[in-house]
N, C-alpha and C positions, 0 to 999 in steps of 0.2 A: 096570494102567498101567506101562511100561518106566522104567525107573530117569530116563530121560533124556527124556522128553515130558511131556506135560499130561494132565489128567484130561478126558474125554469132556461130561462132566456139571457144570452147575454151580447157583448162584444167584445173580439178577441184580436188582443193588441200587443205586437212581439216586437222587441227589439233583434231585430237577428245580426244587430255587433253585439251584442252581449256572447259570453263564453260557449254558450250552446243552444245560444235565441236559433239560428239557421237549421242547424240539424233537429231542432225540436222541433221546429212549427207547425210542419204536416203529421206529425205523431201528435200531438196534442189539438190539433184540429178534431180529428180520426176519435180519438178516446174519450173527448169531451161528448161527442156528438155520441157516441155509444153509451155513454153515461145518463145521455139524457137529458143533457143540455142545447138546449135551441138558441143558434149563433145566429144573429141575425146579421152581423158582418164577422169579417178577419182580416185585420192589416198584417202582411206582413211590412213592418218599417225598414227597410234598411240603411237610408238615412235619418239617423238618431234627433239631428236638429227637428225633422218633421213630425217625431214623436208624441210632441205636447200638444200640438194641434189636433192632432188622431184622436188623442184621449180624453180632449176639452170638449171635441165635439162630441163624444160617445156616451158618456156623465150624459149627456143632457137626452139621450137617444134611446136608454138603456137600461133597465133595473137593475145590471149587474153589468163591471165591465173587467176586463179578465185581463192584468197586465204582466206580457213575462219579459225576464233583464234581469238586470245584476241589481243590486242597492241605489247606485245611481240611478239607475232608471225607474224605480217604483218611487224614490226618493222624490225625484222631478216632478212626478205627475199623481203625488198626493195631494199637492192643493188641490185638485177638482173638484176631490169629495170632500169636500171639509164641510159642514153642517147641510149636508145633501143625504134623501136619503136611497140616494145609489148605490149599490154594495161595490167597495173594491177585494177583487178577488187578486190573488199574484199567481205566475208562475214562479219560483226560483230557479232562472238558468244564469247567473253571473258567477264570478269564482269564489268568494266566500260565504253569498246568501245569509248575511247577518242580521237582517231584518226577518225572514222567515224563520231559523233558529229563535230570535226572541219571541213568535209568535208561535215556540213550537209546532210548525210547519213541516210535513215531510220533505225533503230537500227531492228526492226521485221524484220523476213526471207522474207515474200510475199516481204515487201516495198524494200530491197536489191537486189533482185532476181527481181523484174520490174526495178530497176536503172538499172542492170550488162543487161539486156533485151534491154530495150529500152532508157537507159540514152544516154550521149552523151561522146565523149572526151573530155580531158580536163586536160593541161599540168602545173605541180604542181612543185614547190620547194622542196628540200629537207635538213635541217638541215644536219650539218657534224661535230663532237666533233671526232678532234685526228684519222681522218680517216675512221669510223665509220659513216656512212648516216643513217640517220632518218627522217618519217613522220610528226610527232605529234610534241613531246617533250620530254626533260630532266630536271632532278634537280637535285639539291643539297639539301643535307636539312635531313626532316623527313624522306620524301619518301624512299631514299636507306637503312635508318633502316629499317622500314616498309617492303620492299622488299626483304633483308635477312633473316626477320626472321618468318613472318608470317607463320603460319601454310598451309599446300595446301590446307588439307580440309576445315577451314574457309574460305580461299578465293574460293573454287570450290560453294559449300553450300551456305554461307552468303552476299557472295556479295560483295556488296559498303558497305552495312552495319556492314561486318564483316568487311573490311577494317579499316572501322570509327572506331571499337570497340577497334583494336588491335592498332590501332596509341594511341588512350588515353591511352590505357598500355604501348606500347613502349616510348610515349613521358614524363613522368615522371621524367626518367633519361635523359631527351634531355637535351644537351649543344649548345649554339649559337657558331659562330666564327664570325673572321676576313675574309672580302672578299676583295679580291684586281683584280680589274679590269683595262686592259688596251686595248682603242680601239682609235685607229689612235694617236693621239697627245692627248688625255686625259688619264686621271689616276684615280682612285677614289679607297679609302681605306674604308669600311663600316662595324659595324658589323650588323650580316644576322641573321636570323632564317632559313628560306628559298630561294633559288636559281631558279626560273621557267627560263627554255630556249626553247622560242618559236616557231615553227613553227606554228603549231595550238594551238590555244587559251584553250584546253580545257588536264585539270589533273585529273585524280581519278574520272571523269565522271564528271566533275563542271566547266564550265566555269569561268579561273581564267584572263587572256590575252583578253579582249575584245578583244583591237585592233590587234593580230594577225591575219594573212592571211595569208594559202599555197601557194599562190604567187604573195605575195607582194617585194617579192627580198631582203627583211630583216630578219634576227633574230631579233628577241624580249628577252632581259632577263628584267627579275622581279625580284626584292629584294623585300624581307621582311626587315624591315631594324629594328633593336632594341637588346637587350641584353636580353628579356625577353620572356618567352616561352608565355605567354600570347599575346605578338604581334601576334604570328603564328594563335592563337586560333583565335581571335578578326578577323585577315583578312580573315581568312578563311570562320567564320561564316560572317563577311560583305560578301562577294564575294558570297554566297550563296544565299545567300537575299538580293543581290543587293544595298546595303546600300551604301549612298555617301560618307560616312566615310571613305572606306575602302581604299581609296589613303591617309588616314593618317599613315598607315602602310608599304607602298610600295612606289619603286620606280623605274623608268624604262628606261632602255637605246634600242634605236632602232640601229643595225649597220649589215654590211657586213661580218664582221670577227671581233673579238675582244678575249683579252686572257682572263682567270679566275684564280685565283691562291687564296687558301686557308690557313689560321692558326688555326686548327692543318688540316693535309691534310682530304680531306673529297671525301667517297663515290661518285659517279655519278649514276641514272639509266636512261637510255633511254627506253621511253616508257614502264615504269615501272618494266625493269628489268635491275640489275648490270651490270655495262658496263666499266667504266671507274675512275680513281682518280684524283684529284686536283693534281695538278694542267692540264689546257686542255685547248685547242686550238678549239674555235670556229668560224664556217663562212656557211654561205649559198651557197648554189649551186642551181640560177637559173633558172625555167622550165625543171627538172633533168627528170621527170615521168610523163607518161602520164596516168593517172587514171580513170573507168568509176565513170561517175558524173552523177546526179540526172541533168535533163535539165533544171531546173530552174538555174542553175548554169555556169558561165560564162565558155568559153573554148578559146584555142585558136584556 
């Protein structure tokens, strides 16, 4: 393999609970193989728990191993590759694909399936909360309600759109807290609506983190900063449509590691699924992964 391509050979690991893992698996088997790509296995998973087992063993079987799902599931089974040098490739078939969007990813099967074909290498950061590695992102905030309780079949069925529908129900009974931040010799006491912890710039499908980068060698956290659930709304909807305002809501520290610490303690989800509680220990790890990247896309 040339310093600056992809591996010829792979294995191909589908979650088909994810939004469109099922009806995807045998079209993306079909177009990889037409592309040029030599599978030396294919799971299809349909039990999810079985997942990380699949993927642990494949890392170690594989020069390239190709995982399709939603953010949870590429989320779970990035630790394998973490200073390995087995390429992870993704499919994006889950319903917001927020970790692809930050890697500027084509979200369509043909456009993923010509990246994992013909993209290039390209060696990524990975977020780390409390020992736990991550792609994308995590938060504090609405999200982990959102996360515990929404129904599956809205989110399989409705999408972002169910998302959006069930956050205005869940958020009703929303409560703000206390956020207590410490990184290197500062301190900072705020109250929050919302907590974004960045690697990639992009939550619930909506780029919310401009200036994140997978490897920029920083975390990025975002506050929502206010007592009032209406701040969350306002920035959300600015962030959407791009409104200047919307740094009248937010505010943002760029660091290495830094701690978090909550009042009253509060949920965490990584890449959209329950993970962890307040209080948590965050920091970056690096050029951890090497991921196939669309060539428009710098490598190292």
């Amino acid at each position: 393999m040339k310093a600056n391509s992809l591996p010829r050979r792979a294995i191909l690991v589908v979650n088909t609970r994810s939004r469109i893992g099922a009806e995807a698996f045998d079209p993306a088997k079909a177009k990889l193989e037409a592309q040029g790509v030599e599978l030396i296995e294919a799971h299809r998973v349909d039990q999810p728990e079985k997942m990380s087992a699949i993927v642990k063993r494949a890392v170690t079987r594989a020069p390239m191993v190709i995982v399709g799902g939603g953010d949870g599931t590429l989320s779970s089974n990035i630790d394998y590759f973490k200073d390995r040098d087995t390429v992870f490739a993704i499919l994006p078939l889950g319903t917001a694909n927020s970790f692809a969007r930050s890697l500027h990813m084509p979200l369509d099967l043909d456009g993923a399936v010509e990246v994992i074909a013909h993209g290039e290498p390209r060696r990524i950061d990975l977020g780390c909360i409390n020992g736990d590695y991550f792609g994308n992102s995590a938060a504090i905030g609405l999200s982990p309600l959102i996360a515990k309780s929404v129904p599956p079949k809205l989110k399989k069925y409705a999408g972002r759109v169910g998302y959006a529908l069930w956050a205005a129900k869940v958020g009703i009974n929303y409560h703000p807290f206390r956020l207590m931040i410490d990184y290197g010799e500062a301190h900072a006491t705020v109250w929050a609506t919302e907590v974004r912890i960045a690697n990639g710039g992009y939550f619930g499908g909506v780029e919310l983190v401009e200036d994140a980068e997978v490897d920029s060698g920083e975390i990025v956290v975002q506050v929502v900063t206010g007592k009032s659930q209406r701040s969350l709304v306002q920035n959300w909807v600015a962030n959407m449509l791009k409104l200047g305002s919307r740094d009248q809501w937010q505010a943002e520290i760029r660091a290495k590691e830094l701690r978090l610490a909550t009042d009253p303690p509060q949920d965490v989800t990584i890449d959209g699924e329950l993970a962890a509680r307040t209080p948590i220990e965050v920091r970056v790890v690096p050029h951890a992964v090497t991921i196939a990247a669309p060539k428009s896309q710098k490598s190292s």
